[in-house]
PDB file with SEQRES, HELIX, SHEET and CRYST1 records, atoms N, CA, C and O in Angstrom:
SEQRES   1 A   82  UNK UNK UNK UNK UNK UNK UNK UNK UNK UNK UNK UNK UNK          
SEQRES   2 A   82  UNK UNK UNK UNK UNK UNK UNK UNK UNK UNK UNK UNK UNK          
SEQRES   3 A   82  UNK UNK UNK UNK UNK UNK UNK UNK UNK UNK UNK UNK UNK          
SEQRES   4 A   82  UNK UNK UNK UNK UNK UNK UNK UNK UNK UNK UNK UNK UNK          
SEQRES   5 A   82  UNK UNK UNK UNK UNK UNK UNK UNK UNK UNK UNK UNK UNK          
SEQRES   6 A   82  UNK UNK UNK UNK UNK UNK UNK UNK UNK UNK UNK UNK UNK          
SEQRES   7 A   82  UNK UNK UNK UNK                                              
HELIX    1 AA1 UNK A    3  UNK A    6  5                                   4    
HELIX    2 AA2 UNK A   11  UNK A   14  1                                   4    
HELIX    3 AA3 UNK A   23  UNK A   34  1                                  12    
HELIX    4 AA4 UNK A   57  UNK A   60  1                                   4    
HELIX    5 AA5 UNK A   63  UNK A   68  1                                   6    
HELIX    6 AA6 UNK A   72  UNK A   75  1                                   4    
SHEET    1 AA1 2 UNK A  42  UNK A  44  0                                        
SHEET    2 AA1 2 UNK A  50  UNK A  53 -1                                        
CRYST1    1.000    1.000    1.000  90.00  90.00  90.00 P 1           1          
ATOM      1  N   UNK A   1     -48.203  -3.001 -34.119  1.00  0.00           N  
ATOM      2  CA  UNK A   1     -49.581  -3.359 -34.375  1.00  0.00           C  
ATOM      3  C   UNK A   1     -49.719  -4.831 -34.726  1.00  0.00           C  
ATOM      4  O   UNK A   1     -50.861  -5.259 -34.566  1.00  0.00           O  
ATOM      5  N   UNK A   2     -48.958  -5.570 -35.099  1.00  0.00           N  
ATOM      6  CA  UNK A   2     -48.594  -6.841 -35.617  1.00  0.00           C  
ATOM      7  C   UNK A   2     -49.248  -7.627 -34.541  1.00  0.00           C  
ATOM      8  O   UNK A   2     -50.285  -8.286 -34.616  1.00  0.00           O  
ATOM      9  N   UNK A   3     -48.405  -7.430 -33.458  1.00  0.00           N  
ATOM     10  CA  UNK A   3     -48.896  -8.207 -32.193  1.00  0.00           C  
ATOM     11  C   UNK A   3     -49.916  -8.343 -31.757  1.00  0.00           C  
ATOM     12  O   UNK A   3     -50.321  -9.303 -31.100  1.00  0.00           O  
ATOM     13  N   UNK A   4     -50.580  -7.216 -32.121  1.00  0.00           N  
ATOM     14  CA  UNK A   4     -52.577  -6.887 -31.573  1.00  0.00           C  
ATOM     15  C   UNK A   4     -53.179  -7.748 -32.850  1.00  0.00           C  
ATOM     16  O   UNK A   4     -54.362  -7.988 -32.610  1.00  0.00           O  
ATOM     17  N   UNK A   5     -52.730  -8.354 -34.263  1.00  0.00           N  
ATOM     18  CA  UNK A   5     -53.842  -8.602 -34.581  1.00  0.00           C  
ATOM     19  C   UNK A   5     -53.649 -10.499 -34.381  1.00  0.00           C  
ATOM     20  O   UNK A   5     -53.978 -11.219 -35.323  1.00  0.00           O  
ATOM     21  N   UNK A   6     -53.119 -11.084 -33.129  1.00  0.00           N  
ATOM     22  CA  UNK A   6     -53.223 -11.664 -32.290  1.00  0.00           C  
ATOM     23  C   UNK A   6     -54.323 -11.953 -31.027  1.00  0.00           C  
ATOM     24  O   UNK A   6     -54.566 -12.943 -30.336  1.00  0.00           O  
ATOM     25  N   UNK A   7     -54.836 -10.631 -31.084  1.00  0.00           N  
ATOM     26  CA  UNK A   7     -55.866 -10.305 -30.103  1.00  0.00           C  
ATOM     27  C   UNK A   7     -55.093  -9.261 -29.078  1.00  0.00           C  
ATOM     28  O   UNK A   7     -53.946  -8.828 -29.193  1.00  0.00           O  
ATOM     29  N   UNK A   8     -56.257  -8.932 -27.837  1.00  0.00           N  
ATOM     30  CA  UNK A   8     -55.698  -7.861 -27.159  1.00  0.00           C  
ATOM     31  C   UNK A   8     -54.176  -8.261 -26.017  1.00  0.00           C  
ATOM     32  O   UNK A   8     -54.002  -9.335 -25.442  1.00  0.00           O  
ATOM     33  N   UNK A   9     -53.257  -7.041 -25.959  1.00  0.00           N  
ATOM     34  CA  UNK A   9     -52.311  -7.112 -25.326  1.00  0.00           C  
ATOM     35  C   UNK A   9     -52.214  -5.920 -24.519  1.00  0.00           C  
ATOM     36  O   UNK A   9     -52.596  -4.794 -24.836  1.00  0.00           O  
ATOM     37  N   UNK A  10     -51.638  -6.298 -23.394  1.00  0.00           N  
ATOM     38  CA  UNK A  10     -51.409  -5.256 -22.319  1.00  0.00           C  
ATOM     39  C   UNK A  10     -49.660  -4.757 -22.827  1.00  0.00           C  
ATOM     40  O   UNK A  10     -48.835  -5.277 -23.578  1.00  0.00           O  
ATOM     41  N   UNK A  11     -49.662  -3.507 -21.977  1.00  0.00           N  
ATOM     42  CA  UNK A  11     -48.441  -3.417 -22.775  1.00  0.00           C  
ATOM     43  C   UNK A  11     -47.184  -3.820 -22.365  1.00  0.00           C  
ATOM     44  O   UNK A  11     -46.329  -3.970 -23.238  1.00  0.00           O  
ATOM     45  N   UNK A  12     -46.886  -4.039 -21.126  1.00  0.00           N  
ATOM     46  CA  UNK A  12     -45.932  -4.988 -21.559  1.00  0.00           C  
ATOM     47  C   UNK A  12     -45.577  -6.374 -21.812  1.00  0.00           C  
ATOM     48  O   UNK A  12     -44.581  -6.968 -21.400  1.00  0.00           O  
ATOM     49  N   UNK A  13     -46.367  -6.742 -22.422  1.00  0.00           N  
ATOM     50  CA  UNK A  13     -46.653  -8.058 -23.306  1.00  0.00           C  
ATOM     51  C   UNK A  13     -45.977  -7.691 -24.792  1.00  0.00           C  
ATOM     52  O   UNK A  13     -45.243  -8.416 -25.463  1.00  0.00           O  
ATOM     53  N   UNK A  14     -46.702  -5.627 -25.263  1.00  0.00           N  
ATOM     54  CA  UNK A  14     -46.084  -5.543 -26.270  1.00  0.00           C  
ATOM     55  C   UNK A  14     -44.922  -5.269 -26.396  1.00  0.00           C  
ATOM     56  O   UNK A  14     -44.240  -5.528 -27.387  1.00  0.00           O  
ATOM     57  N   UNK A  15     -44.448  -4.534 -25.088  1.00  0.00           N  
ATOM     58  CA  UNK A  15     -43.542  -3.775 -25.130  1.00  0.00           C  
ATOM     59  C   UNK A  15     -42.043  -5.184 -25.156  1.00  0.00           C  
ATOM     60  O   UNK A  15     -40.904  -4.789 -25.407  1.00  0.00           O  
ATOM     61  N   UNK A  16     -42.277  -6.590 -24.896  1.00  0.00           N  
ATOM     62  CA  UNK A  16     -41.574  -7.432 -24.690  1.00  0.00           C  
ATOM     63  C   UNK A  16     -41.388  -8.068 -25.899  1.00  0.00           C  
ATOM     64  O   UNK A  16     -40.369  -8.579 -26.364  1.00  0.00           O  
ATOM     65  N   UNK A  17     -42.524  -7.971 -26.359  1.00  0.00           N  
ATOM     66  CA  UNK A  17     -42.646  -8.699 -27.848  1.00  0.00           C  
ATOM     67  C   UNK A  17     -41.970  -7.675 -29.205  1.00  0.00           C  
ATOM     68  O   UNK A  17     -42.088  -7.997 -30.388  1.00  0.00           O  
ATOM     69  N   UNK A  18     -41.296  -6.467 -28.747  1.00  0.00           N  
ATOM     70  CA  UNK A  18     -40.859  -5.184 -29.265  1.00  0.00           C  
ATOM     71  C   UNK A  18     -39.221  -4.909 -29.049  1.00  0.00           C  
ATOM     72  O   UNK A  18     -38.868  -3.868 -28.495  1.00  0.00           O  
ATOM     73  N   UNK A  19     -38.302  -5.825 -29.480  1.00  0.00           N  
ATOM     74  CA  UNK A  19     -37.287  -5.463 -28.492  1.00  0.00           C  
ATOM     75  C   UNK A  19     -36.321  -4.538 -29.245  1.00  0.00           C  
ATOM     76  O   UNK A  19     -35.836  -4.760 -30.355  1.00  0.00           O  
ATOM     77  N   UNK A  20     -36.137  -3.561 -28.534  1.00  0.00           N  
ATOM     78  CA  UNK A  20     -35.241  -2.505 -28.597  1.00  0.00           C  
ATOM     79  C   UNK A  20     -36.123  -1.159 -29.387  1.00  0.00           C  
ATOM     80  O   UNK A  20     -35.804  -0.312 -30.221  1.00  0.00           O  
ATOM     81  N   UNK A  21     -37.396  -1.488 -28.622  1.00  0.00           N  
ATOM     82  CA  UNK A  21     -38.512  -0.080 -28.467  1.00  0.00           C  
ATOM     83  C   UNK A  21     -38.493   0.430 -27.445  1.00  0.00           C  
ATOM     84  O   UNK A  21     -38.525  -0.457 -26.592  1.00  0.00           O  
ATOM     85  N   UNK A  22     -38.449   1.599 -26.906  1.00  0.00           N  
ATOM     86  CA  UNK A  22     -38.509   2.346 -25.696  1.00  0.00           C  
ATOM     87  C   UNK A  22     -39.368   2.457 -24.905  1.00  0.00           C  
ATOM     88  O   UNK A  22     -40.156   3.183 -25.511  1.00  0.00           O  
ATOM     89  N   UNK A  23     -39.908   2.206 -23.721  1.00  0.00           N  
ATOM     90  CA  UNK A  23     -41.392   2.839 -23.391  1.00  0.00           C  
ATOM     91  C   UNK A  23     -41.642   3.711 -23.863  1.00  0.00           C  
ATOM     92  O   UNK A  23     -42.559   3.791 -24.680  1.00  0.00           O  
ATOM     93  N   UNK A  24     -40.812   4.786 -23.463  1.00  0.00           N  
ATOM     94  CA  UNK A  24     -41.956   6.119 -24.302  1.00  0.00           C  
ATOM     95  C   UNK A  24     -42.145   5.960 -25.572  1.00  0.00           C  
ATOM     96  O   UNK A  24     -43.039   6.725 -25.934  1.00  0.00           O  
ATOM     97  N   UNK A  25     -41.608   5.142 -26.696  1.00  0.00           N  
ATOM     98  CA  UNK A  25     -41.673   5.267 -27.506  1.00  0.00           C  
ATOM     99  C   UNK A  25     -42.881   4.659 -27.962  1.00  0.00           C  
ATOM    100  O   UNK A  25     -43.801   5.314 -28.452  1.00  0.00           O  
ATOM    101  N   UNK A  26     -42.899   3.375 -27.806  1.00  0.00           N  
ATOM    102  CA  UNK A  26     -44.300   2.720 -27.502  1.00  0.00           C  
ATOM    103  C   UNK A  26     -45.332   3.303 -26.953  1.00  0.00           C  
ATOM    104  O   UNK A  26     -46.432   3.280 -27.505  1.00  0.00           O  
ATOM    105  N   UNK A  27     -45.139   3.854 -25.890  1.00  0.00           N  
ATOM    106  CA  UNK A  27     -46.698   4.409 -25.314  1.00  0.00           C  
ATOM    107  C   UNK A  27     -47.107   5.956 -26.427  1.00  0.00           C  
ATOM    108  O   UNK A  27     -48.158   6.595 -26.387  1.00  0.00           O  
ATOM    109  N   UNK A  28     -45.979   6.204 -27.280  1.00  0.00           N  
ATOM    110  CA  UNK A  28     -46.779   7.286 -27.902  1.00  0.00           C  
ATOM    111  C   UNK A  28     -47.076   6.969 -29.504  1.00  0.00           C  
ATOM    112  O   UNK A  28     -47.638   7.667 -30.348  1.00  0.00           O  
ATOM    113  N   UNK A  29     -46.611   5.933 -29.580  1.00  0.00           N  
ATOM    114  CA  UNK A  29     -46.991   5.363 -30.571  1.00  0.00           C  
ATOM    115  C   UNK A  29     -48.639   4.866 -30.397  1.00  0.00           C  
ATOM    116  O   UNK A  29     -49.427   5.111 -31.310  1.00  0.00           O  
ATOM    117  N   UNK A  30     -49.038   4.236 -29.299  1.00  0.00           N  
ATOM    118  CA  UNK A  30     -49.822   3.496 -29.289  1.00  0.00           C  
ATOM    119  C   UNK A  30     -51.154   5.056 -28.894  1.00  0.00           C  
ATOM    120  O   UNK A  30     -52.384   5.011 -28.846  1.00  0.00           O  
ATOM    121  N   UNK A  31     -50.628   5.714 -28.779  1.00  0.00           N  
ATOM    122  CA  UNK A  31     -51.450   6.894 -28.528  1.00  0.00           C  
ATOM    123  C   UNK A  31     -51.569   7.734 -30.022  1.00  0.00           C  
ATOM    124  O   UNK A  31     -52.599   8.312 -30.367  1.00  0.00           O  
ATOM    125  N   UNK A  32     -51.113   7.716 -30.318  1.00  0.00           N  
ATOM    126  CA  UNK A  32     -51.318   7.867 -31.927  1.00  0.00           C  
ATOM    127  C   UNK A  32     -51.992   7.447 -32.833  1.00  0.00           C  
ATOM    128  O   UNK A  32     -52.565   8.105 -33.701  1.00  0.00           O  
ATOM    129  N   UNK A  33     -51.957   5.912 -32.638  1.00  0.00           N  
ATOM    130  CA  UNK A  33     -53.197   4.806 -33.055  1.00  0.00           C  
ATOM    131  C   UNK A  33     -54.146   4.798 -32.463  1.00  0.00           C  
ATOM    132  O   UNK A  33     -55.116   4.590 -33.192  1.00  0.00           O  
ATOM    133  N   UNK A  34     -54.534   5.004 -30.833  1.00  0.00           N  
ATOM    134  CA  UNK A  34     -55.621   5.439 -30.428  1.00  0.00           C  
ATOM    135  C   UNK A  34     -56.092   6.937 -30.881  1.00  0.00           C  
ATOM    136  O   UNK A  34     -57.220   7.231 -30.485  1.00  0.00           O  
ATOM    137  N   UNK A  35     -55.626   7.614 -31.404  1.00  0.00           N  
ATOM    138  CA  UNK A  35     -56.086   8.565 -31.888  1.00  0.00           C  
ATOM    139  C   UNK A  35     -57.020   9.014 -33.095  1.00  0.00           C  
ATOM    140  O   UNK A  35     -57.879   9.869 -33.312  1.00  0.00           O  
ATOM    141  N   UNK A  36     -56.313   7.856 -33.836  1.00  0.00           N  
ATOM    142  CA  UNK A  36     -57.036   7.980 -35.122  1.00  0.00           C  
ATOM    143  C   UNK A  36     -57.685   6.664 -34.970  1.00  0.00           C  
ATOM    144  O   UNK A  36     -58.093   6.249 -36.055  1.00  0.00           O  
ATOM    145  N   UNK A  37     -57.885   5.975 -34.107  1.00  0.00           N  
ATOM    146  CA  UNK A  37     -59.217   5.004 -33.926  1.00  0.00           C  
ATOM    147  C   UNK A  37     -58.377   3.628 -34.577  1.00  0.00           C  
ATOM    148  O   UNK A  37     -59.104   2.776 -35.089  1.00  0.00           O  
ATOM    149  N   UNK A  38     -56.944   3.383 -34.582  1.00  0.00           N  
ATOM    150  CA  UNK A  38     -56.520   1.950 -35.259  1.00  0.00           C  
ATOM    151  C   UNK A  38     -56.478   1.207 -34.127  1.00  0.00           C  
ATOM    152  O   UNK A  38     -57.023   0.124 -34.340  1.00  0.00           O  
ATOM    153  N   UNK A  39     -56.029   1.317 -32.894  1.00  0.00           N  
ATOM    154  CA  UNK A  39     -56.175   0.847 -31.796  1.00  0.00           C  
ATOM    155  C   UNK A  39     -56.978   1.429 -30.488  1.00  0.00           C  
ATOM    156  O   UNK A  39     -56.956   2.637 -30.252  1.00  0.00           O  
ATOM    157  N   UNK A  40     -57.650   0.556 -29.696  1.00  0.00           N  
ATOM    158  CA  UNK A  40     -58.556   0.644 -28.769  1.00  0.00           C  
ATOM    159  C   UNK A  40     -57.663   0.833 -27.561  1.00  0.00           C  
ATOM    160  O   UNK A  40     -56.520   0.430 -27.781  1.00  0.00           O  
ATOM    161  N   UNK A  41     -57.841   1.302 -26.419  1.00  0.00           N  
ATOM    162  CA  UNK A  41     -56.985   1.175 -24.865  1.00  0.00           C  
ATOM    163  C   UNK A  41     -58.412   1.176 -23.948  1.00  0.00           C  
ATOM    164  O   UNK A  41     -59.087   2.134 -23.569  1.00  0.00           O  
ATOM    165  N   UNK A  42     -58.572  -0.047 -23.776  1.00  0.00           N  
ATOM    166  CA  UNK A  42     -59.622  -0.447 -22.085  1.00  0.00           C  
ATOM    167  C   UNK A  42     -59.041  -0.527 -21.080  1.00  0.00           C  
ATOM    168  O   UNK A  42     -58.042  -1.220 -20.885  1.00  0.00           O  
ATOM    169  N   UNK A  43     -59.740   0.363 -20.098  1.00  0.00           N  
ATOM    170  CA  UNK A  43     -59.147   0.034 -18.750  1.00  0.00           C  
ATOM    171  C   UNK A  43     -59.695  -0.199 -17.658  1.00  0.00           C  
ATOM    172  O   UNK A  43     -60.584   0.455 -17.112  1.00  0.00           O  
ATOM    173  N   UNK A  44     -59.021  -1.436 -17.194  1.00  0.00           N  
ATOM    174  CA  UNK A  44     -60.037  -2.056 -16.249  1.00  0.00           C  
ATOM    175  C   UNK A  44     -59.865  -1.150 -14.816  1.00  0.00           C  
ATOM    176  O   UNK A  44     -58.879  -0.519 -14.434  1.00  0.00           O  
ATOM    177  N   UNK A  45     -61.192  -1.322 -14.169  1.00  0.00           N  
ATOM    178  CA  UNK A  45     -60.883  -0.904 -12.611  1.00  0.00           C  
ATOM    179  C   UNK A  45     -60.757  -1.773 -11.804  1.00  0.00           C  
ATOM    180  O   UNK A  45     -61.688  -2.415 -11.319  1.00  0.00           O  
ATOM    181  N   UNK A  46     -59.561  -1.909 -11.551  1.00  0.00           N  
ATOM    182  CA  UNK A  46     -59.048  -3.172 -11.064  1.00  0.00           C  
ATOM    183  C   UNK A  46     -58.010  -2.679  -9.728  1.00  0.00           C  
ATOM    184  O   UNK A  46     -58.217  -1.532  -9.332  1.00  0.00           O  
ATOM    185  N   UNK A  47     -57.185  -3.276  -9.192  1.00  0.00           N  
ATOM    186  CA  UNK A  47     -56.289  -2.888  -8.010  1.00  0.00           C  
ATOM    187  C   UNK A  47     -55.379  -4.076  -8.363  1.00  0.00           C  
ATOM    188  O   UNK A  47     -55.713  -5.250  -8.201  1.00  0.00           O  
ATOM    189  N   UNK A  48     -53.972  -3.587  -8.957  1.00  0.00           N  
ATOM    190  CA  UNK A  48     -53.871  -2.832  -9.626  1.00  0.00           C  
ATOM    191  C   UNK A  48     -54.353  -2.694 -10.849  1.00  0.00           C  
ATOM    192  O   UNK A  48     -54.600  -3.722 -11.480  1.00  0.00           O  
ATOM    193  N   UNK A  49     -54.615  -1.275 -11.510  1.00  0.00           N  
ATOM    194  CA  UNK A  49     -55.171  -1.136 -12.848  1.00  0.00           C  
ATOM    195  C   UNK A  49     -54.936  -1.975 -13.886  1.00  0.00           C  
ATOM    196  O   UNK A  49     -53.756  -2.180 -14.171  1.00  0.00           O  
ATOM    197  N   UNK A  50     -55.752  -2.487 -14.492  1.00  0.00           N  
ATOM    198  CA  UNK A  50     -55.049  -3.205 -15.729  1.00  0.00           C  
ATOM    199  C   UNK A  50     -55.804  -2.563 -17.053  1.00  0.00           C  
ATOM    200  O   UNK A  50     -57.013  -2.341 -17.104  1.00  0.00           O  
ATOM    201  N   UNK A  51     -54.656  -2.254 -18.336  1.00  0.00           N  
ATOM    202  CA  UNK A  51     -54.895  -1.656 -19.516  1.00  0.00           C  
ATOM    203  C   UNK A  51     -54.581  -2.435 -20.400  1.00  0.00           C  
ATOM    204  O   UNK A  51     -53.401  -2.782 -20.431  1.00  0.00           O  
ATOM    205  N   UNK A  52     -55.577  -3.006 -21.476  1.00  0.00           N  
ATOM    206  CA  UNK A  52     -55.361  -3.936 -22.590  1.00  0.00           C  
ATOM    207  C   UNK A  52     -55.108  -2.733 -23.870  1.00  0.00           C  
ATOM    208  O   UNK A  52     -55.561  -1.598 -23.717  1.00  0.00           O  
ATOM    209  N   UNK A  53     -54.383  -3.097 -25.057  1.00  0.00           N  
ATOM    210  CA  UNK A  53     -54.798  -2.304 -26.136  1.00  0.00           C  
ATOM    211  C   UNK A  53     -55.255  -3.768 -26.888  1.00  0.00           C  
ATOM    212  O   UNK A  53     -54.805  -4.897 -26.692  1.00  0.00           O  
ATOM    213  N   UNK A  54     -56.686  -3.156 -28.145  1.00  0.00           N  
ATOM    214  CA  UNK A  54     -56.455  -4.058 -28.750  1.00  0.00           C  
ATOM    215  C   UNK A  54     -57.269  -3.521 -30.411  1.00  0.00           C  
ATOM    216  O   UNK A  54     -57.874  -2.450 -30.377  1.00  0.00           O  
ATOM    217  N   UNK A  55     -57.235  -4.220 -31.619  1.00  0.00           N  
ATOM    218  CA  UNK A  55     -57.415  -3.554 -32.791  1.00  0.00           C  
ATOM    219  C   UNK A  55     -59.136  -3.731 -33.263  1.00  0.00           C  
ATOM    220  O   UNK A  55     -59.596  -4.782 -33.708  1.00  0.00           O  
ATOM    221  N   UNK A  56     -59.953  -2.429 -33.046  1.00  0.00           N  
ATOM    222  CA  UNK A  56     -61.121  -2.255 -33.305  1.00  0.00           C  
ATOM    223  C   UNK A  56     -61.188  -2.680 -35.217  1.00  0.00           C  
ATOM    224  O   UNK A  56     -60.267  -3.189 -35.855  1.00  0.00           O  
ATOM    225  N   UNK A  57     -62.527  -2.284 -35.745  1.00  0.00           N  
ATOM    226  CA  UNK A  57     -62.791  -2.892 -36.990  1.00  0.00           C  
ATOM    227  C   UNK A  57     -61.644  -2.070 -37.928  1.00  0.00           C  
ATOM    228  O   UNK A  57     -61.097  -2.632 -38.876  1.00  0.00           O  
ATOM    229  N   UNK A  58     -61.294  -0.408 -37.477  1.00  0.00           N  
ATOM    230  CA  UNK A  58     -60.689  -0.141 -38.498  1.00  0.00           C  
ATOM    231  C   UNK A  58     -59.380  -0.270 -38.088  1.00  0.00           C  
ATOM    232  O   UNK A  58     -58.539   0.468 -38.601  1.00  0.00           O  
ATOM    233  N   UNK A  59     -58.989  -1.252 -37.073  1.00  0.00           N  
ATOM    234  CA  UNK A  59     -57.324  -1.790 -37.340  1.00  0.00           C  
ATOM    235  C   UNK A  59     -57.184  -3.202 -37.688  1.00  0.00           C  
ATOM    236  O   UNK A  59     -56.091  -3.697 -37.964  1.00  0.00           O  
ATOM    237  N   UNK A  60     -58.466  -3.965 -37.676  1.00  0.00           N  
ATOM    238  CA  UNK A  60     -58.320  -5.084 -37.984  1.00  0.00           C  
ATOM    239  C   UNK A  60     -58.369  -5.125 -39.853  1.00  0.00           C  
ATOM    240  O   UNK A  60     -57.931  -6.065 -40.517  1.00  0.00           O  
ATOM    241  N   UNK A  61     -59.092  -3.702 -40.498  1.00  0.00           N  
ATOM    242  CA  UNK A  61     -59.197  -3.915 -41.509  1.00  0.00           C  
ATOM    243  C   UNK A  61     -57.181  -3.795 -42.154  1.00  0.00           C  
ATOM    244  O   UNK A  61     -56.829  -4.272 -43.233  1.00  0.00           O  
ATOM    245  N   UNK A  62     -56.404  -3.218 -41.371  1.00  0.00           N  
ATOM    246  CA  UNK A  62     -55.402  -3.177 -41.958  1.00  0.00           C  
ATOM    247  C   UNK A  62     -54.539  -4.743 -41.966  1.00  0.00           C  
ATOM    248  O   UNK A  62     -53.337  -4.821 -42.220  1.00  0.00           O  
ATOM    249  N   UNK A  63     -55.175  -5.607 -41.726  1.00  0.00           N  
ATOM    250  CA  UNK A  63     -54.330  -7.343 -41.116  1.00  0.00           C  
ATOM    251  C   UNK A  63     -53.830  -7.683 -42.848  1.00  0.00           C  
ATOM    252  O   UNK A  63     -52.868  -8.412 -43.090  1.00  0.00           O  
ATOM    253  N   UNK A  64     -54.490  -7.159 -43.711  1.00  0.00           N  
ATOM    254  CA  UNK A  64     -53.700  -7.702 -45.318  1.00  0.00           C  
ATOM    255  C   UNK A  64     -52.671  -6.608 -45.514  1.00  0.00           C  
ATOM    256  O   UNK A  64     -51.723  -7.025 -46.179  1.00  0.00           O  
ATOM    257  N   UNK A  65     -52.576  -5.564 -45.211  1.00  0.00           N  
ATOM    258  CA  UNK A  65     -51.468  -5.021 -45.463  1.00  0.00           C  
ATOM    259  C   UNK A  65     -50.325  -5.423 -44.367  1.00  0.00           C  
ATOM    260  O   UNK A  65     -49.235  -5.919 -44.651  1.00  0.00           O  
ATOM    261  N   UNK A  66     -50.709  -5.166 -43.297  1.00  0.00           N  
ATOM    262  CA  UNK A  66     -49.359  -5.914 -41.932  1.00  0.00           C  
ATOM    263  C   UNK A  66     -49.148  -7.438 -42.003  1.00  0.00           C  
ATOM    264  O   UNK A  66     -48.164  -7.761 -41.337  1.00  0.00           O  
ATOM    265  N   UNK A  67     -49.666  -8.315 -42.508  1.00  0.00           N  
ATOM    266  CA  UNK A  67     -49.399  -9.536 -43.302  1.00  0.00           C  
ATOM    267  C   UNK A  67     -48.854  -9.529 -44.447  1.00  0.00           C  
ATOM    268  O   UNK A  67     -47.826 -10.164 -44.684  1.00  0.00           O  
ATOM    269  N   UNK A  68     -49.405  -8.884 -45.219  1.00  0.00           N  
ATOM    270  CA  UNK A  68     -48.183  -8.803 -46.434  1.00  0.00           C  
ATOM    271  C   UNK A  68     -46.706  -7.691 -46.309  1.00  0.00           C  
ATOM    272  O   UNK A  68     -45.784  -7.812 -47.116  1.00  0.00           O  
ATOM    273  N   UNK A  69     -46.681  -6.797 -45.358  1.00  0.00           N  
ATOM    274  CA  UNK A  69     -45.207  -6.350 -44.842  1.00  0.00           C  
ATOM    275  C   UNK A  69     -44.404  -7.355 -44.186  1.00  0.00           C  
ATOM    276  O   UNK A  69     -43.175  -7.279 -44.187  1.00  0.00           O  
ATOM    277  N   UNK A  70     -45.093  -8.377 -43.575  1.00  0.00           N  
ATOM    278  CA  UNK A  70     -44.399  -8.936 -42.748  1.00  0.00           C  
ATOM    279  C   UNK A  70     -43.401 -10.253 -43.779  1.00  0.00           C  
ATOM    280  O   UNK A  70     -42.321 -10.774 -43.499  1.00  0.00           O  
ATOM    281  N   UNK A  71     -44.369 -10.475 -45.093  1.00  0.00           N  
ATOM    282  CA  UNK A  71     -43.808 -11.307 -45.552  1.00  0.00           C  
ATOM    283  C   UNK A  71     -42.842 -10.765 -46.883  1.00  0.00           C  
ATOM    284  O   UNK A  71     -42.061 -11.383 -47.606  1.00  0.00           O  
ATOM    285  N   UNK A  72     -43.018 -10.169 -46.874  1.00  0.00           N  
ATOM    286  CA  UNK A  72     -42.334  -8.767 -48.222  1.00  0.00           C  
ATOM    287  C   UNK A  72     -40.830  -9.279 -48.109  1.00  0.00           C  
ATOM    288  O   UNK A  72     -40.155  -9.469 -49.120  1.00  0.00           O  
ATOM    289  N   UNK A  73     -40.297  -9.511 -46.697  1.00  0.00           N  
ATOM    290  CA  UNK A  73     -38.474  -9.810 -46.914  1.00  0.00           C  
ATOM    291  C   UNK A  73     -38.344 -11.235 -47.705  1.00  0.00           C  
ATOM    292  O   UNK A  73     -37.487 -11.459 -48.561  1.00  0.00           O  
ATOM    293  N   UNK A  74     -39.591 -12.388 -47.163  1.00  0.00           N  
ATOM    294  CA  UNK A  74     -38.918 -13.204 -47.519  1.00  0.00           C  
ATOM    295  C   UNK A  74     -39.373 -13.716 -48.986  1.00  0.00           C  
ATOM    296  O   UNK A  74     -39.065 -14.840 -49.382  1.00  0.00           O  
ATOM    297  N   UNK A  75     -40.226 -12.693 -49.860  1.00  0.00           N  
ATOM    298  CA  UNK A  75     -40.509 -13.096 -51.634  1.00  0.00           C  
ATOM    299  C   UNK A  75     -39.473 -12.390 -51.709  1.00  0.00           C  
ATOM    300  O   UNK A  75     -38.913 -12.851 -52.703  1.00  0.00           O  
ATOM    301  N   UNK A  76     -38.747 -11.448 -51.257  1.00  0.00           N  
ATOM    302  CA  UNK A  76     -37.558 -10.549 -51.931  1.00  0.00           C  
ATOM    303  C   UNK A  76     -36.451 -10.758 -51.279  1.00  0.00           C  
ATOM    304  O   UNK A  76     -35.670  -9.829 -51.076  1.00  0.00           O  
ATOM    305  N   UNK A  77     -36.166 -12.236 -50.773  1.00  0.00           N  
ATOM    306  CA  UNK A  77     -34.963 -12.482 -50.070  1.00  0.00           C  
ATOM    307  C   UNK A  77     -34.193 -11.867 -49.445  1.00  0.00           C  
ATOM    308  O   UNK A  77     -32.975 -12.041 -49.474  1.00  0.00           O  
ATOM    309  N   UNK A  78     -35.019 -10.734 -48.525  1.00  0.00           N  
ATOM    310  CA  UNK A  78     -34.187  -9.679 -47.482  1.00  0.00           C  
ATOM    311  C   UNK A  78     -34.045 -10.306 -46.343  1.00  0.00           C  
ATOM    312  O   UNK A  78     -35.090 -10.573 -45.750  1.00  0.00           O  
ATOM    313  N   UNK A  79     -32.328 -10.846 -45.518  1.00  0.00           N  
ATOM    314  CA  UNK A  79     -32.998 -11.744 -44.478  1.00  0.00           C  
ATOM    315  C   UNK A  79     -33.433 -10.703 -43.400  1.00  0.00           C  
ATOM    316  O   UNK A  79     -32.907  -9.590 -43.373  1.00  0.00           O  
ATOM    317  N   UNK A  80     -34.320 -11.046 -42.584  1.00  0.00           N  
ATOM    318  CA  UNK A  80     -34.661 -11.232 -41.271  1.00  0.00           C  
ATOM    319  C   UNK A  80     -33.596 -10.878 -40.413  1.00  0.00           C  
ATOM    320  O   UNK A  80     -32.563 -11.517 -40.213  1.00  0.00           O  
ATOM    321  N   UNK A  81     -34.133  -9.223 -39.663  1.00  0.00           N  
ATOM    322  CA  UNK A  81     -32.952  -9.345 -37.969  1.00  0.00           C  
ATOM    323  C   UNK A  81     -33.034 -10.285 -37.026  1.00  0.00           C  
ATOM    324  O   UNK A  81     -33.941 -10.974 -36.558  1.00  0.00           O  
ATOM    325  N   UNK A  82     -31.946 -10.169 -36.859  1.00  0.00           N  
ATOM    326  CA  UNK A  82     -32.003 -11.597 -35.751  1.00  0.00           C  
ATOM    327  C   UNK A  82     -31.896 -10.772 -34.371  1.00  0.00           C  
ATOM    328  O   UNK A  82     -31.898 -11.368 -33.293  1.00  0.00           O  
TER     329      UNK A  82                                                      
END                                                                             
């Protein structure tokens, strides 16, 4: 979800920006969050199709908590995977 509050991403934009996530794992993740309304999936009618996900009001309201996870290692000096 990190990546979406960047703005919208197709998925494999996320799925690249995700490394050593699975497709399926991702696509049911992201169906999960579309489920409970944290993330949006538009799809264009296009040739070929194109599908953005991206974070409606109630995933953008979560950006202070996924901002403060993101920084949590480095006030508590946990390093970072490389």
């Amino acid at each position: 979800m990190r990546e979406l509050l960047h703005g919208p991403h197709r998925f494999n934009q996320l799925r690249e920006a995700l490394p050593g996530i699975s497709p399926h794992t991702l696509a049911s993740r992201l169906r999960q969050f579309e489920r409970h309304g944290i993330v949006i999936r538009t799809t264009y009618a296009e040739i070929p199709p194109r599908v953005e996900y991206a974070l409606p009001p109630l995933g953008e309201g979560l950006r202070d908590v996924l901002e403060a996870m993101g920084t949590w290692p480095w006030r508590c000096r946990i390093p970072r995977p490389t």
